[in-house]
C-alpha positions as a LaTeX table, in Angstrom:
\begin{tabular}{lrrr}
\hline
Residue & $x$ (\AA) & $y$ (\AA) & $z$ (\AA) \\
\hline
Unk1 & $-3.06$ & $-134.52$ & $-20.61$ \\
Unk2 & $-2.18$ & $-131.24$ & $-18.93$ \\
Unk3 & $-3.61$ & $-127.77$ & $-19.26$ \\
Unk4 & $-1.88$ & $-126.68$ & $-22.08$ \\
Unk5 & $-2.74$ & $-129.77$ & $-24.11$ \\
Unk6 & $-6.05$ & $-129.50$ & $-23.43$ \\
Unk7 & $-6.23$ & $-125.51$ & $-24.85$ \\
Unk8 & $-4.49$ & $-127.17$ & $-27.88$ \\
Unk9 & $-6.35$ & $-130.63$ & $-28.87$ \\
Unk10 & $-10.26$ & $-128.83$ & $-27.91$ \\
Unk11 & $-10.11$ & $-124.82$ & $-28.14$ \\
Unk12 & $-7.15$ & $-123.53$ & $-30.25$ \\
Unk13 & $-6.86$ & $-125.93$ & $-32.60$ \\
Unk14 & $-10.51$ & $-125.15$ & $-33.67$ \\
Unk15 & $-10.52$ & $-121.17$ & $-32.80$ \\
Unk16 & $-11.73$ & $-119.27$ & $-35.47$ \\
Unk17 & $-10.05$ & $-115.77$ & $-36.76$ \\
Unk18 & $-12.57$ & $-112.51$ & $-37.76$ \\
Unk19 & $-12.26$ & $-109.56$ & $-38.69$ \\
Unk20 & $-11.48$ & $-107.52$ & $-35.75$ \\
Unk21 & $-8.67$ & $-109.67$ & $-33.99$ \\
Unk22 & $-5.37$ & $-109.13$ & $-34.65$ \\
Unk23 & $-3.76$ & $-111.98$ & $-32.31$ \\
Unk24 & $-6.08$ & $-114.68$ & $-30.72$ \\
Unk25 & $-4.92$ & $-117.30$ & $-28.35$ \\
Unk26 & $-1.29$ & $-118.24$ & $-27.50$ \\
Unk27 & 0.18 & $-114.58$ & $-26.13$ \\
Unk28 & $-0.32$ & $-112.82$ & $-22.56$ \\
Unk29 & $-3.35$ & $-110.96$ & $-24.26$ \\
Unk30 & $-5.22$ & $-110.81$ & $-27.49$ \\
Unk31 & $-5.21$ & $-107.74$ & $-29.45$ \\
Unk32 & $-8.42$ & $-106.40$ & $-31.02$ \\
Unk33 & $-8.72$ & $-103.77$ & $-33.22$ \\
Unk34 & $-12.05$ & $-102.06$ & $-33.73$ \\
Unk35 & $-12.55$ & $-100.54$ & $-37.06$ \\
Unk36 & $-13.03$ & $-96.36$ & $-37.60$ \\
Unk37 & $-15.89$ & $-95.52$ & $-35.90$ \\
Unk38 & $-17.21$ & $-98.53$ & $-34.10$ \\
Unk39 & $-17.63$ & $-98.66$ & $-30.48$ \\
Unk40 & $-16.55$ & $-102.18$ & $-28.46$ \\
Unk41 & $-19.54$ & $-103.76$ & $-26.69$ \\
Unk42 & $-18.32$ & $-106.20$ & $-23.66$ \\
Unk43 & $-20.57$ & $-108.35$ & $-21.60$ \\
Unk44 & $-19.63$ & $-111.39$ & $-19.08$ \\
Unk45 & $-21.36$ & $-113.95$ & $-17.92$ \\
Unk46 & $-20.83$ & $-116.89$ & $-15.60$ \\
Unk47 & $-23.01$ & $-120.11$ & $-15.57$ \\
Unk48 & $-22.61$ & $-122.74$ & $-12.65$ \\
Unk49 & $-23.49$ & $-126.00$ & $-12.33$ \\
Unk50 & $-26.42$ & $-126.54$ & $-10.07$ \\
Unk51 & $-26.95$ & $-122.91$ & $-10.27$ \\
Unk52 & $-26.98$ & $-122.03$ & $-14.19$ \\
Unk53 & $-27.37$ & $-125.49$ & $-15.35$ \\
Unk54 & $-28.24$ & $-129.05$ & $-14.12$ \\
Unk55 & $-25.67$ & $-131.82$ & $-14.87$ \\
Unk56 & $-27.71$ & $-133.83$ & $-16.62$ \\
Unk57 & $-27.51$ & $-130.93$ & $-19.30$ \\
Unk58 & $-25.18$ & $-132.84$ & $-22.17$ \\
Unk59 & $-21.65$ & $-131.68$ & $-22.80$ \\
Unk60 & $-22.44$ & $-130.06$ & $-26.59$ \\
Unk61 & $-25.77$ & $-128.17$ & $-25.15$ \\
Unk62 & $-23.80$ & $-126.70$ & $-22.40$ \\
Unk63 & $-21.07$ & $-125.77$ & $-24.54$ \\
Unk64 & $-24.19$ & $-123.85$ & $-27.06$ \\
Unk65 & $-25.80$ & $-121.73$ & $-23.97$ \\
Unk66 & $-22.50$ & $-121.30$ & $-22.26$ \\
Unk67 & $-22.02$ & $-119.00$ & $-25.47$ \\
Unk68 & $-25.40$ & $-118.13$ & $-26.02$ \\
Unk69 & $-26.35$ & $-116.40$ & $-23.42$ \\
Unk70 & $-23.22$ & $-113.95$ & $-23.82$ \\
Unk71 & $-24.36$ & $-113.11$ & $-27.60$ \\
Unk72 & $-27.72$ & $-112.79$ & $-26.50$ \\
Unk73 & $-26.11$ & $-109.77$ & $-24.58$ \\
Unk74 & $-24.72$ & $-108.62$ & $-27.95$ \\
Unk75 & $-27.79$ & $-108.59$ & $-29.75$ \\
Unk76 & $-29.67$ & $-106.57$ & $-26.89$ \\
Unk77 & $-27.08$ & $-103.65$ & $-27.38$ \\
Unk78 & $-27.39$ & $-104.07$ & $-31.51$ \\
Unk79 & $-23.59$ & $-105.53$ & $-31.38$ \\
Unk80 & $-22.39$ & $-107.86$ & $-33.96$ \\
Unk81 & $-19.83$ & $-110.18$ & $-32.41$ \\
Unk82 & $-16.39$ & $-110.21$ & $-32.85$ \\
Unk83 & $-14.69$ & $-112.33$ & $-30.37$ \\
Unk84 & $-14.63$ & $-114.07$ & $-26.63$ \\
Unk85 & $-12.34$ & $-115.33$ & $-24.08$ \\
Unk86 & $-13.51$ & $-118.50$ & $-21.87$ \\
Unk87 & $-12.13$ & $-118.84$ & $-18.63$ \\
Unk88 & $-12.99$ & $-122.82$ & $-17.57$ \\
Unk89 & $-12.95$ & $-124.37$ & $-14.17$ \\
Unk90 & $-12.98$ & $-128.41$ & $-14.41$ \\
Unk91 & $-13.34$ & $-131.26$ & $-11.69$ \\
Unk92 & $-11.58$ & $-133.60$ & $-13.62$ \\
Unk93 & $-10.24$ & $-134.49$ & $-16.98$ \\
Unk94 & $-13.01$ & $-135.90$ & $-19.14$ \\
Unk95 & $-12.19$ & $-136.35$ & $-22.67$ \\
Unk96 & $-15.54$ & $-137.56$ & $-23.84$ \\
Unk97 & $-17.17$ & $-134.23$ & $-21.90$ \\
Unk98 & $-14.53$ & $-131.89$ & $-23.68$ \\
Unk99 & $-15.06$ & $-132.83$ & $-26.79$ \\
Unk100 & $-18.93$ & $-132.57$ & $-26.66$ \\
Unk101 & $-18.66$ & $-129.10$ & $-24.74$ \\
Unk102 & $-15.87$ & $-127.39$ & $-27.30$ \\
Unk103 & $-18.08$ & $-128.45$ & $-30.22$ \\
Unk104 & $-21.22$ & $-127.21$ & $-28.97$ \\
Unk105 & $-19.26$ & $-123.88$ & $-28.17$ \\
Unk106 & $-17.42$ & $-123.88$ & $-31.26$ \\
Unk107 & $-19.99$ & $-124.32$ & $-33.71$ \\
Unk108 & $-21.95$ & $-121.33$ & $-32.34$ \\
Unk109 & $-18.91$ & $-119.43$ & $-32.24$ \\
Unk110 & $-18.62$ & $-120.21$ & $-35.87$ \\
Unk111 & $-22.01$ & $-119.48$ & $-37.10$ \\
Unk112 & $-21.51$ & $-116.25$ & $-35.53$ \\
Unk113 & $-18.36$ & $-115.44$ & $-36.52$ \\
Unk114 & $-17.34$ & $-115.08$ & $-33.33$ \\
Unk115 & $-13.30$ & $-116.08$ & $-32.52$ \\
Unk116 & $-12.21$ & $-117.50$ & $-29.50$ \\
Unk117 & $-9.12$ & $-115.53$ & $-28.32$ \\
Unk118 & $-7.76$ & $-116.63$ & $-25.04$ \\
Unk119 & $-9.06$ & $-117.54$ & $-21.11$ \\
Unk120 & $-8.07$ & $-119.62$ & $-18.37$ \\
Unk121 & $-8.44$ & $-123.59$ & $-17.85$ \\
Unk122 & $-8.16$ & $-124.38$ & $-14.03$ \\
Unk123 & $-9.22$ & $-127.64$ & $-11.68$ \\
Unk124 & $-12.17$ & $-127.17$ & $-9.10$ \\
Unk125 & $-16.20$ & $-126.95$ & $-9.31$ \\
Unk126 & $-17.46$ & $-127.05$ & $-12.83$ \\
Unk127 & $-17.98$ & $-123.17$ & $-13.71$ \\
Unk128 & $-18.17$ & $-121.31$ & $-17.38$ \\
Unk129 & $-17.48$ & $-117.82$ & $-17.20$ \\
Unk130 & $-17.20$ & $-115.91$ & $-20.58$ \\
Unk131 & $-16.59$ & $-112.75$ & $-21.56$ \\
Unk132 & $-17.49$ & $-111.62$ & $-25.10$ \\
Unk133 & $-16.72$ & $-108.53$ & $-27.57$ \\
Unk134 & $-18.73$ & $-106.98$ & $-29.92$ \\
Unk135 & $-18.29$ & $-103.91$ & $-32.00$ \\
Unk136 & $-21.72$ & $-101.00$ & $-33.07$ \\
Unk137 & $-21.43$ & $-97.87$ & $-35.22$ \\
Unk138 & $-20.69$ & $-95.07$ & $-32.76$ \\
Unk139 & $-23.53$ & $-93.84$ & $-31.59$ \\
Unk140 & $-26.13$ & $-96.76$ & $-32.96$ \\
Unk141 & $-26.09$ & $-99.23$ & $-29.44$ \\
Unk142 & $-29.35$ & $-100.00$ & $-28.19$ \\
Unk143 & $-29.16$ & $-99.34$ & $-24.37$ \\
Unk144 & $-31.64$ & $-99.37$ & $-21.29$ \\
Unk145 & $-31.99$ & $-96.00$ & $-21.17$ \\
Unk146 & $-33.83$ & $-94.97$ & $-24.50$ \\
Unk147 & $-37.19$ & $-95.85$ & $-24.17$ \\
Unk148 & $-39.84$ & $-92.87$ & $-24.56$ \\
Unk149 & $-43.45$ & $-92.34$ & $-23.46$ \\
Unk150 & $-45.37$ & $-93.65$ & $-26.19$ \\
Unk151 & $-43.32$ & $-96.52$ & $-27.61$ \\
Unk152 & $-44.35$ & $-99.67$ & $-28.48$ \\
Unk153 & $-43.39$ & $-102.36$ & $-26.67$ \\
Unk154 & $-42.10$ & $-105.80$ & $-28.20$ \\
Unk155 & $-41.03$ & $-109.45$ & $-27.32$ \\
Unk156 & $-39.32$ & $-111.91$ & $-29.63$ \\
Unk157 & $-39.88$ & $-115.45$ & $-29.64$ \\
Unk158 & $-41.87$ & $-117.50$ & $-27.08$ \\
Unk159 & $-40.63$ & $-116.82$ & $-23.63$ \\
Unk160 & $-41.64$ & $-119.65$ & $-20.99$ \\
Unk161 & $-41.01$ & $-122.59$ & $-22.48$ \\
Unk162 & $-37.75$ & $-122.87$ & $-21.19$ \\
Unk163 & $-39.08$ & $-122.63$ & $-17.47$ \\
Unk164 & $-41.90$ & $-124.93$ & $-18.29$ \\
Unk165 & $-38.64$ & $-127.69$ & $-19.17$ \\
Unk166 & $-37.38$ & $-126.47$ & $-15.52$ \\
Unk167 & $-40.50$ & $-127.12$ & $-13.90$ \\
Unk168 & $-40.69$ & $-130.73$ & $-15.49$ \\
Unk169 & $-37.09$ & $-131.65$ & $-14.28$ \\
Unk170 & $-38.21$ & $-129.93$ & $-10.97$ \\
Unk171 & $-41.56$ & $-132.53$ & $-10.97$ \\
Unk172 & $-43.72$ & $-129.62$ & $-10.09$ \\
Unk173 & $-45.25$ & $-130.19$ & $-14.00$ \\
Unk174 & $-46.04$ & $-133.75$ & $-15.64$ \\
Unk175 & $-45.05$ & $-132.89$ & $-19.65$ \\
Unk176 & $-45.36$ & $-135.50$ & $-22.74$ \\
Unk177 & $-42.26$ & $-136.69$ & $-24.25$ \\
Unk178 & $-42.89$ & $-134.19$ & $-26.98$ \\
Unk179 & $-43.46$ & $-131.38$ & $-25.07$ \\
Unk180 & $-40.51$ & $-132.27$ & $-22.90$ \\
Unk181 & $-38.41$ & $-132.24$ & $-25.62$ \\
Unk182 & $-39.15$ & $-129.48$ & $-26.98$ \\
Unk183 & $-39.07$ & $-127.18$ & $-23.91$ \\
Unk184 & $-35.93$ & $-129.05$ & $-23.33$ \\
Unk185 & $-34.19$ & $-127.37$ & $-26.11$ \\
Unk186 & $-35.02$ & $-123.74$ & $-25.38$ \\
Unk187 & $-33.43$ & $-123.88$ & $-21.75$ \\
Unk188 & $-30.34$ & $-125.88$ & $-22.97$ \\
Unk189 & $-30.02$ & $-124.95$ & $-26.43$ \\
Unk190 & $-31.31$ & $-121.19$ & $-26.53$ \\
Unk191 & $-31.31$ & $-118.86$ & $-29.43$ \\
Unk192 & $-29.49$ & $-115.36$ & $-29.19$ \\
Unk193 & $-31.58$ & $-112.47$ & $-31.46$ \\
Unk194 & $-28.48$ & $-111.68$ & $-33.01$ \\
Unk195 & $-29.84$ & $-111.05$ & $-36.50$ \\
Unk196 & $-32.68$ & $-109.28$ & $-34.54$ \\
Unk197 & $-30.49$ & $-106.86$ & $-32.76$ \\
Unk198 & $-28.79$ & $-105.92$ & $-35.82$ \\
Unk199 & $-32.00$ & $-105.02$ & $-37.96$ \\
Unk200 & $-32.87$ & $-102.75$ & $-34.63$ \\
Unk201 & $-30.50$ & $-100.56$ & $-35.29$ \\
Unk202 & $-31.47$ & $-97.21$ & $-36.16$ \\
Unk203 & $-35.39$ & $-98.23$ & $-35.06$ \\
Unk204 & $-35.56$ & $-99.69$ & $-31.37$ \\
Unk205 & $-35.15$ & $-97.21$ & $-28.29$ \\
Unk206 & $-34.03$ & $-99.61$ & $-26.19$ \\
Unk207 & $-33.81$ & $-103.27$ & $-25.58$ \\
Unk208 & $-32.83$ & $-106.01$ & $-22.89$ \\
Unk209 & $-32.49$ & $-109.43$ & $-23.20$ \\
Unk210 & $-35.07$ & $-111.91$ & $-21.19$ \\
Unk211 & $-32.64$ & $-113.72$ & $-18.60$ \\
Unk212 & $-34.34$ & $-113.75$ & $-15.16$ \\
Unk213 & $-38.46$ & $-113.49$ & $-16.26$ \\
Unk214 & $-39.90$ & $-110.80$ & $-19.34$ \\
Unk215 & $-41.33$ & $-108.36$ & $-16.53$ \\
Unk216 & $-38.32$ & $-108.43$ & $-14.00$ \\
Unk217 & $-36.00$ & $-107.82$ & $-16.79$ \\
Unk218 & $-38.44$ & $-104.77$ & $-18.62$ \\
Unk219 & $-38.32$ & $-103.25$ & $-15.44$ \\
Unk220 & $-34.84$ & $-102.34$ & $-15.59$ \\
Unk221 & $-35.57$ & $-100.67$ & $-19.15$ \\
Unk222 & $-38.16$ & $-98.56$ & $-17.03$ \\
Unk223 & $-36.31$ & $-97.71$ & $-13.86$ \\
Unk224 & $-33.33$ & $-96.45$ & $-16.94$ \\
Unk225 & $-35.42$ & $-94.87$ & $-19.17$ \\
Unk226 & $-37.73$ & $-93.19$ & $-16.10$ \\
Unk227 & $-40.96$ & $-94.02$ & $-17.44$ \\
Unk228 & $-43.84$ & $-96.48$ & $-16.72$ \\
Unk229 & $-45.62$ & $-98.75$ & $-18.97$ \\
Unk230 & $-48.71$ & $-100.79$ & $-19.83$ \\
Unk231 & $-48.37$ & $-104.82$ & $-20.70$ \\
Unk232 & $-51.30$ & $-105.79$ & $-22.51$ \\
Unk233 & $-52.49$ & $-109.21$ & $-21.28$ \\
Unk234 & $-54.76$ & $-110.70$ & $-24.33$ \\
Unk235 & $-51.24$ & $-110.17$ & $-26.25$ \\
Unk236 & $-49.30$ & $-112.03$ & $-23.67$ \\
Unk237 & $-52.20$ & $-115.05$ & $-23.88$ \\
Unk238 & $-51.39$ & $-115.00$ & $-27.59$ \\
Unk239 & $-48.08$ & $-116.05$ & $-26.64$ \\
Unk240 & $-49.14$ & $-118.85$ & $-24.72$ \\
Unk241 & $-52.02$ & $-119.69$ & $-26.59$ \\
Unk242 & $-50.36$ & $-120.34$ & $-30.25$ \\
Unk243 & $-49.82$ & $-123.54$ & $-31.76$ \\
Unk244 & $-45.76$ & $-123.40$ & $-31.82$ \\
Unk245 & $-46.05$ & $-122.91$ & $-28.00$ \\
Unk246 & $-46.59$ & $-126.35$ & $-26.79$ \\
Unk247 & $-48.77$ & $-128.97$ & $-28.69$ \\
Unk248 & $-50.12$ & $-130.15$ & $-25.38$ \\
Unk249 & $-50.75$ & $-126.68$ & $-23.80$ \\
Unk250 & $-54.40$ & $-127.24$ & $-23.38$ \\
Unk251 & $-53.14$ & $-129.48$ & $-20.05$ \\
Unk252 & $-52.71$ & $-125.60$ & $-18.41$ \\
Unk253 & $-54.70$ & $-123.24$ & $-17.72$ \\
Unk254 & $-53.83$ & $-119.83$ & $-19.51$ \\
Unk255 & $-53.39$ & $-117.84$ & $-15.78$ \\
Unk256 & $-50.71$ & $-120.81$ & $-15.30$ \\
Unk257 & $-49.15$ & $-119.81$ & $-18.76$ \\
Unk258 & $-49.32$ & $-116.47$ & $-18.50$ \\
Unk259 & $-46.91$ & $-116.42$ & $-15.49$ \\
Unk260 & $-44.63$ & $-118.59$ & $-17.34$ \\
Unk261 & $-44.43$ & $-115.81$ & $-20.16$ \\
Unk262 & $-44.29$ & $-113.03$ & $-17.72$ \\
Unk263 & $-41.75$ & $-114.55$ & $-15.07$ \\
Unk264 & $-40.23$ & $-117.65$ & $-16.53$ \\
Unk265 & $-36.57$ & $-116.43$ & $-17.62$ \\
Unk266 & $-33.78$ & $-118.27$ & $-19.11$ \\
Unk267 & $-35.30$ & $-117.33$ & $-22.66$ \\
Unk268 & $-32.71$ & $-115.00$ & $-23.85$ \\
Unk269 & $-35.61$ & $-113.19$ & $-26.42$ \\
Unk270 & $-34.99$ & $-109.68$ & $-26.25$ \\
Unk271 & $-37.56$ & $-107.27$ & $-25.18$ \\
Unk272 & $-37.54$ & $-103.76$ & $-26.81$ \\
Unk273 & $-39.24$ & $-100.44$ & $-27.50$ \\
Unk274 & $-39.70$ & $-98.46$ & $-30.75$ \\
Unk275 & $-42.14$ & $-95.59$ & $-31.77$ \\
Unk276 & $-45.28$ & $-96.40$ & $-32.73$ \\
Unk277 & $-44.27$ & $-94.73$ & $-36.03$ \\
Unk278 & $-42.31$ & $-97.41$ & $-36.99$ \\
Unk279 & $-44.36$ & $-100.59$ & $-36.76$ \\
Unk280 & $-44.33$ & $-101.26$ & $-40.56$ \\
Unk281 & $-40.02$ & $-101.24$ & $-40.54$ \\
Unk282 & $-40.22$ & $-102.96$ & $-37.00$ \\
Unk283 & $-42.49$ & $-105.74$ & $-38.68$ \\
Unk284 & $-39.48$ & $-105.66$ & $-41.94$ \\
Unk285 & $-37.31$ & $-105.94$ & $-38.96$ \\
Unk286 & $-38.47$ & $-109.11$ & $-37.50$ \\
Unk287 & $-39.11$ & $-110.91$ & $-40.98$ \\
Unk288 & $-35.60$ & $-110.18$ & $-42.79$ \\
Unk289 & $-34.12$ & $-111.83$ & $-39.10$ \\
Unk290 & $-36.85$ & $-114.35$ & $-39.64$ \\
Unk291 & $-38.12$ & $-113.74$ & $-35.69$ \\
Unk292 & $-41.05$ & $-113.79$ & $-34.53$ \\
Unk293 & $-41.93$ & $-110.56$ & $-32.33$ \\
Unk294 & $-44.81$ & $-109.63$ & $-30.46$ \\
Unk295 & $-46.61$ & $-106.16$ & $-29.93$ \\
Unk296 & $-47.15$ & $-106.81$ & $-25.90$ \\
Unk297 & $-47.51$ & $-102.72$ & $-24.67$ \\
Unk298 & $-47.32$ & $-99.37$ & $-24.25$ \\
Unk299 & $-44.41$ & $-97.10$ & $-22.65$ \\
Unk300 & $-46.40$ & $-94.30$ & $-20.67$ \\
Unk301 & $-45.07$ & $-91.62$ & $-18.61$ \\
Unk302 & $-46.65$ & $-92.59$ & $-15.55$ \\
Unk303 & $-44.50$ & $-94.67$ & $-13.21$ \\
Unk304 & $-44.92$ & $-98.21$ & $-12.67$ \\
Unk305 & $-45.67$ & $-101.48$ & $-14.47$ \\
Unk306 & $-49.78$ & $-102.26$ & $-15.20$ \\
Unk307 & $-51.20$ & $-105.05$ & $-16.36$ \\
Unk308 & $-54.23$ & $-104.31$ & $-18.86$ \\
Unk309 & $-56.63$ & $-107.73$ & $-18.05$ \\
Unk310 & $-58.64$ & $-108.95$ & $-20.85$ \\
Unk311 & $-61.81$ & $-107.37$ & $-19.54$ \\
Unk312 & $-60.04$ & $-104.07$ & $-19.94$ \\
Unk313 & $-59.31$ & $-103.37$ & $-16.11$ \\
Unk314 & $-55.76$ & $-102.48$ & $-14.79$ \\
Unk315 & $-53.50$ & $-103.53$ & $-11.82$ \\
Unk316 & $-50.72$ & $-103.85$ & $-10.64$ \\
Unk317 & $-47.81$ & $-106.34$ & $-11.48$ \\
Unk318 & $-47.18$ & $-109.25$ & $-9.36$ \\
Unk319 & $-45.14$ & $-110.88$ & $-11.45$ \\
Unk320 & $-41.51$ & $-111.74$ & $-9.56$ \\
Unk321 & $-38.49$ & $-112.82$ & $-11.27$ \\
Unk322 & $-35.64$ & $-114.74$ & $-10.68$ \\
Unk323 & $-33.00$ & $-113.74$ & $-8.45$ \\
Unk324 & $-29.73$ & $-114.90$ & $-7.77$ \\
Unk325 & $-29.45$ & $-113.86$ & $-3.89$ \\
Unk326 & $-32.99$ & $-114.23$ & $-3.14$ \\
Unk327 & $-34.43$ & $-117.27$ & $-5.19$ \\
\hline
\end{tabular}
């Protein structure tokens, strides 16, 4: 089977058209065409094995967060998808692997309604890299930049569990099979807030997704917004400490948990601000996407990230997250 056999029997064959494409795969380039008044959103990302992903990961999973964790993108700027390109370096022909890793993909692409629309297939190390497109009302994207002195902070889902799974493969942690498991599935199999993003619009100021730890990524939102902010701790144990976290939790202490919420990364929850005067449509928000959020803090004018412990004292974060260059 050659290259162009492969695009046809596991990625063409089973792209998917929407509305915003106007030619997918088989020419030079695709042609999108964003409606009146919509702005393109584009984001890339690049996952490699060893790096991104271990390769005992299976083929279908893979092909899920290879796509995930571009959406997730999506949803932090309020985008809806529209399309993505795949560009796909392999070691060798394996049938059994491209199959698993299209569907995976596919299916997510699907639910999404996402189309495929063209990449690059090529032989040497295994490495994803995709690049997806998204289209917002002009005007309506949630950036880094927005957040003001006084807004609410928020966090969806349970950050940390995926690290926990990393942390088990890594032998540092000892985890039941049903703990495992379920950690398991939020590092290979992650969630993106699309349907959260979307109900944002109009209410959030801002909003990043969780990649590389909750506080590393916030910080950006800070350093772009030029403001400072106050994490409230007892909300951040609440995370930790609920019973969809981990059945067996109680093996950790909460200070051990609490770094896993604060610096874990690889969630892909998105963390985002909103004024405090719209809690009740943030909370309508949430439940129409059917997330769960969490109120975790306070933006404040004052430079710098704080950490309000649950005796009421402040300091300083020490929280570091995960770098590519340095970890």
């Amino acid at each position: 089977m050659g290259e162009f056999d492969l695009i046809e029997r596991y990625f063409k064959s089973a792209a998917k058209s929407s509305a915003g494409v106007d030619l997918g795969i088989g020419d030079d380039c695709a042609l999108l065409a964003p409606a009146p008044g919509m702005q393109l959103a584009i984001s890339s990302d690049m996952l490699v094995e060893g790096r991104h992903f271990l390769s005992t990961v299976s083929p279908e999973a893979l092909g899920h967060k290879a796509l995930a964790v571009n959406l997730s993108d999506l949803a932090a700027c309020a985008a809806k998808p529209v399309a993505f390109t795949l560009a796909l370096a392999l070691p060798r022909l394996d049938e059994v692997w491209l199959a698993g890793f299209s569907k995976g993909l596919l299916d997510l692409a699907q639910e999404h309604g996402c189309a495929l629309i063209g990449g690059d297939t090529t032989a040497g190390p295994l490495n994803i890299c995709i690049t997806v497109f998204g289209h917002v009302p002009t005007g309506q994207a949630l950036v880094r930049s927005g957040a003001q002195a006084g807004d609410d902070i928020y966090v969806s889902g349970l950050p940390g569990q995926a690290r926990l799974a990393l942390e088990a493969f890594r032998g540092e942690i000892s985890l039941n099979e049903k703990d495992f498991a379920l950690t398991r599935q939020r590092m290979e199999r992650p969630t993106p807030r699309v349907l959260l993003g979307l109900a944002l619009r109009g209410l959030a100021t801002s909003a990043i997704d969780v990649s590389d730890g909750l506080l590393g990524d916030f910080s950006h939102v800070l350093k772009a917004s030029g403001v400072g902010a106050e994490i409230n701790l007892n909300a951040i144990d609440s995370i930790a400490l609920c019973a969809d976290y981990m059945p067996a939790r109680s093996q950790f202490d909460t200070k051990y948990l609490r770094k896993m919420v604060l610096s874990g990364g690889d969630d892909y929850e998105l963390v985002f601000t909103a004024a405090a005067s719209q809690r009740e449509a943030i909370r309508s928000a949430a439940l129409a996407s059917q997330t769960l959020i969490t109120h975790i803090g306070t933006v404040q004018t004052e430079h710098g990230l704080r950490l309000r412990e649950t005796d009421g004292t402040l300091s300083q974060s020490e929280y570091v997250s995960f770098d590519h260059f340095k970890s």
